[in-house]
C-alpha positions in Angstrom: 154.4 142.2 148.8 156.9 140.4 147.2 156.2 137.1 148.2 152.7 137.9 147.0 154.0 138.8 143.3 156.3 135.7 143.6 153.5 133.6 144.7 151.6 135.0 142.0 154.1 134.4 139.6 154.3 130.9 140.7 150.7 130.0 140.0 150.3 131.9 136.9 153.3 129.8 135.4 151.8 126.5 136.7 148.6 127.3 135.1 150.5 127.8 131.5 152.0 124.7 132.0 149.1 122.3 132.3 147.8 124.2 129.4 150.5 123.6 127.7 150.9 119.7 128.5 147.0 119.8 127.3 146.8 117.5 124.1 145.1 119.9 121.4 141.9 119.2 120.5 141.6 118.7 116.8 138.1 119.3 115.6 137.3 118.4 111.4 134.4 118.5 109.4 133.2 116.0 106.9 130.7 116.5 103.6 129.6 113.2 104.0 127.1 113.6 101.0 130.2 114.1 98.7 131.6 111.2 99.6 128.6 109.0 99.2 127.6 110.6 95.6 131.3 109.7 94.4 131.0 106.2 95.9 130.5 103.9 93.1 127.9 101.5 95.3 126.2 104.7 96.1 126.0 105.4 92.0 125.5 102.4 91.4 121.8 102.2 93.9 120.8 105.1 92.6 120.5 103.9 88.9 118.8 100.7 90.2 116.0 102.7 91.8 116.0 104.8 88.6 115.0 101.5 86.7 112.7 100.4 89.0 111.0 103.3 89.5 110.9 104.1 85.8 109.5 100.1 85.7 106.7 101.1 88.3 106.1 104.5 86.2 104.7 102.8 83.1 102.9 100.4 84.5 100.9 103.4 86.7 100.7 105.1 83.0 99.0 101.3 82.1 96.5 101.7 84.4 95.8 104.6 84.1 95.7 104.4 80.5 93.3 101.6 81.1 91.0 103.6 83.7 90.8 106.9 81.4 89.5 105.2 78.6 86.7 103.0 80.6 85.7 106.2 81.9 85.0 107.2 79.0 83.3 104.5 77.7 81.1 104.6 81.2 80.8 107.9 80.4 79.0 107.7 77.1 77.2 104.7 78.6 75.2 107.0 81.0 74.8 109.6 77.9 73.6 106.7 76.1 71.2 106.1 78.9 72.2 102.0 79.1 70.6 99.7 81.1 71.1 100.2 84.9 72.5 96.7 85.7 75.2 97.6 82.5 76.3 101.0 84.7 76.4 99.4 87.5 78.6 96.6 86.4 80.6 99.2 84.6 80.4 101.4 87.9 82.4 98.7 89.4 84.6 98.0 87.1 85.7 101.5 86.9 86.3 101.4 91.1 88.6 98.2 90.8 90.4 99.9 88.4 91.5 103.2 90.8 92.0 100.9 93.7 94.3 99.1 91.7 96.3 102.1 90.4 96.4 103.5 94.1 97.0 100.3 95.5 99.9 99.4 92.9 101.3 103.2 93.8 101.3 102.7 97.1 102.8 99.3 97.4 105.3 100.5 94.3 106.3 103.5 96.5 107.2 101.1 99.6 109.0 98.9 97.8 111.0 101.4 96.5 111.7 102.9 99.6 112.3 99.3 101.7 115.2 98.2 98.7 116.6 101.7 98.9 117.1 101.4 102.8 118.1 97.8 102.7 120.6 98.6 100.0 122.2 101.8 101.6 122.7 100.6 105.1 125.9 98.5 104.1 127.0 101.4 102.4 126.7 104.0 104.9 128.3 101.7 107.3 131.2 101.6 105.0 131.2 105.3 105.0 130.7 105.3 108.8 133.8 103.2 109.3 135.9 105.1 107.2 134.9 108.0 108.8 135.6 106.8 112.1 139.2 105.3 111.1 140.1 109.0 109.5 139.7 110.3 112.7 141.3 107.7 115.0 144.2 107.8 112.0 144.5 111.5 111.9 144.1 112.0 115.8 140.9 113.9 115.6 139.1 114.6 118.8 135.6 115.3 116.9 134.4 115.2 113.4 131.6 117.0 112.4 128.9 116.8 109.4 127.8 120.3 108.8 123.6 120.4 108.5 121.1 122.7 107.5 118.7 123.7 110.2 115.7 122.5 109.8 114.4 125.4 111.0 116.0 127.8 109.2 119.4 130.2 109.5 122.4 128.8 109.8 124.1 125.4 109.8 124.5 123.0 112.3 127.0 120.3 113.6 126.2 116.7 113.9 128.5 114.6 115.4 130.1 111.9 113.5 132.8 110.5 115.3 134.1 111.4 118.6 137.4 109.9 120.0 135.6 109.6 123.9 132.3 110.5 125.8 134.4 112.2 128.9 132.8 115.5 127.0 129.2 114.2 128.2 127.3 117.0 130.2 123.9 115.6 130.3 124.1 114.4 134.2 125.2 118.1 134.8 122.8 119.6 132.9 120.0 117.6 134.5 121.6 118.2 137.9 120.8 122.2 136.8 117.3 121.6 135.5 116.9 119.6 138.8 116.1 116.0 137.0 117.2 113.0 138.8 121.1 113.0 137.3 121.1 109.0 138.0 118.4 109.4 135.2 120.3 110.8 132.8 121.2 108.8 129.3 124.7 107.6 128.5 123.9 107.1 124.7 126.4 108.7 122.1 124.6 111.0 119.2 125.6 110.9 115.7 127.9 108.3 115.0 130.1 107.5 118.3 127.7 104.6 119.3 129.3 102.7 116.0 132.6 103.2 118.1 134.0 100.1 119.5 137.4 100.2 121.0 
């Protein structure tokens, strides 16, 4: 019995130690949209696609401006009871006119949308990096950017920076759900693919 309780005692005490010689795992969390509205590049993109969009805005008010008061003209034409070739004409006028307001919004809109993305990409990447550096510099094992669920209650974690993928339990997963494990995808989520050691 006592070699048992010795034995016993012997384990136990081992088991402390390797938890004990176990680096902690530090775990941080980053507001990532604070940091981009306080970046002056950030400000600074965000007044540029006020002014362009404000740009875009009158000349949308233009043609519709324009469109509003042929209609009314076409309008009184027909209460006039003008010549059919004159309504006609008019008639077509009046369609070139909306697809040109829908085409100029449309076209406005994707513009807008292609110099915002083109724009932000160098400054999320700068964000990105200095993310990643905090955490190598601070010895962080993960940090986190804290979202809303999409579909509803509370938040969730995406991954922003993680210090190694030996964490990576797709193959086991897949092993479980009896998927070919050989199958299963090495990529890094959130931001860890930016990582290049």
């Amino acid at each position: 019995m006592r070699n048992l309780s010795a034995l016993f005692l012997m384990v136990l005490l081992s088991v402390n130690a390797s938890f004990a010689q176990a680096p902690e795992q530090k775990i941080g969390y980053v507001d990532q949209q604070h940091i981009l509205e306080n970046m002056p590049e950030f400000k600074k993109l965000n007044e540029e696609i006020v002014v362009k969009s404000d740009q875009y805005d009158k000349i949308l008010k233009g043609k519709y401006e324009e469109f509003r008061l042929k209609s009314e003209a076409f309008d009184k034409l027909i209460a006039s009871k003008a010549d059919e070739a004159i309504l006609r004409d008019k008639a077509a006028e009046l369609e070139n006119l909306k697809k040109s307001y829908e085409d100029f919004e449309t076209n406005s809109m994707a513009q807008l949308r292609e110099y915002y993305a083109k724009k932000f990409e160098p400054i999320k990447q700068k964000v990105n990096d200095a993310i990643i550096f905090a955490g190598r510099q601070k010895g962080y094992a993960f940090l986190l950017r804290m979202d809303l669920n999409p579909n509803g209650g509370d938040l969730w974690p995406v991954v922003l920076f993680a210090r190694d993928s030996t964490s990576n339990l797709t193959s086991d997963i897949m092993k479980n759900l009896g998927i070919n494990a050989a199958a299963a995808s090495m990529r890094k989520v959130g931001l860890p693919q930016l990582l290049k050691k």
